[in-house]
C-alpha positions in Angstrom: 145.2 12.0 66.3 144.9 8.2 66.0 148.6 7.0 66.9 150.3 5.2 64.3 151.3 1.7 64.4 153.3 -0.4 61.4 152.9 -4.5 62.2 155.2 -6.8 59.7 155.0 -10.1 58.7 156.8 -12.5 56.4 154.7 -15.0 54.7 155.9 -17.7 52.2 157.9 -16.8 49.0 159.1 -14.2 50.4 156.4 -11.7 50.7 156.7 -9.8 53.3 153.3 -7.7 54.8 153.7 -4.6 56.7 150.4 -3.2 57.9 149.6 0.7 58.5 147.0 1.6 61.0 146.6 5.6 62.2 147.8 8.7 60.8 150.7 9.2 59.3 152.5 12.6 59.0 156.2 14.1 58.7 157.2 12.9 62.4 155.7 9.1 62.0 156.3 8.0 58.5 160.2 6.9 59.6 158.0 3.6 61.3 157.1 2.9 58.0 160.1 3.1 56.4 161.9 1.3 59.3 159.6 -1.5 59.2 160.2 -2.0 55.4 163.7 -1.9 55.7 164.1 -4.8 58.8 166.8 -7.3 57.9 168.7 -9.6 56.9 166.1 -11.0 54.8 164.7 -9.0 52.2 161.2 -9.7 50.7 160.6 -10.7 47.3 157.3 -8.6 47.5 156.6 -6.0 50.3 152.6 -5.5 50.6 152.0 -2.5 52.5 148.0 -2.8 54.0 146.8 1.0 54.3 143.6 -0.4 54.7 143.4 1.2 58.3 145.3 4.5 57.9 142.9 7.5 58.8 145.7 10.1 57.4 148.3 10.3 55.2 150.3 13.0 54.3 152.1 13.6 51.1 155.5 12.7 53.3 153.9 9.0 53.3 153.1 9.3 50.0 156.3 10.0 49.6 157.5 7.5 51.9 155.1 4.8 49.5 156.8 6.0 46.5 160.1 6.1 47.0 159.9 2.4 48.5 158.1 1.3 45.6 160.7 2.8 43.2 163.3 0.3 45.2 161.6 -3.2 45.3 158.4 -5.1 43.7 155.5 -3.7 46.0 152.0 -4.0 46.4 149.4 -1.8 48.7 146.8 -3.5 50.0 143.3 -2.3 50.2 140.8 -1.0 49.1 142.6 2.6 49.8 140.9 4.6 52.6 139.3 7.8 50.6 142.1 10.5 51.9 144.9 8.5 50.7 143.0 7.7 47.6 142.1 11.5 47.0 145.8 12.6 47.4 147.5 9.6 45.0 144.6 10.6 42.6 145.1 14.4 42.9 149.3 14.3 42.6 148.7 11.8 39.6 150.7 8.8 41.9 147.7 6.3 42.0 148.8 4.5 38.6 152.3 3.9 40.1 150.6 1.8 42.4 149.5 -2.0 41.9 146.7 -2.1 44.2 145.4 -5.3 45.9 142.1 -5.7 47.5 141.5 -9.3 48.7 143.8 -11.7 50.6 144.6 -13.5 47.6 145.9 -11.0 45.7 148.0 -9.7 48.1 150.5 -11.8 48.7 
């Protein structure tokens, strides 16, 4: 198992970037959810890179989805094929504005 690290960054207008690397189950999605909730100042867009998650299981999709539901948010990719396979098989990829080059994501 590759072990998961989240990395945040603000950038200007307040977007905020949180990047995902390793695998991502029930016991490790709280460091995403942590990292997206780090105060006091909250980001006008959160851009979550899952560029370099190997796994994800349907408690981060979860995790994506329920943060997405509660501010403007953008995934940056492209999606690695697991993650892309799951949003497309539970019908969760359209929720998603997806954003595959630097300029587009913040």
């Amino acid at each position: 198992m590759q072990a998961p690290q989240v990395t945040v960054r603000a950038e200007a207008d307040g977007v905020r970037v949180v990047v995902c690397s390793g695998e991502f189950d029930l016991d490790t999605t709280g460091l995403l959810v942590d990292a997206c909730d780090i105060r006091p100042v909250p980001a006008g867009l959160l851009v979550v890179d899952v560029r370099q998650v190997a796994f994800g299981d349907s408690s981060f999709l979860n995790a994506l989805i329920r943060l997405r539901n509660t501010r403007p948010l953008a995934l940056r990719g492209p999606l690695p094929k697991q993650l892309q396979r799951m949003m497309e098989m539970t019908g969760a990829l359209p929720l998603f504005d997806i954003r595959d080059t630097t300029e587009q994501a913040g």
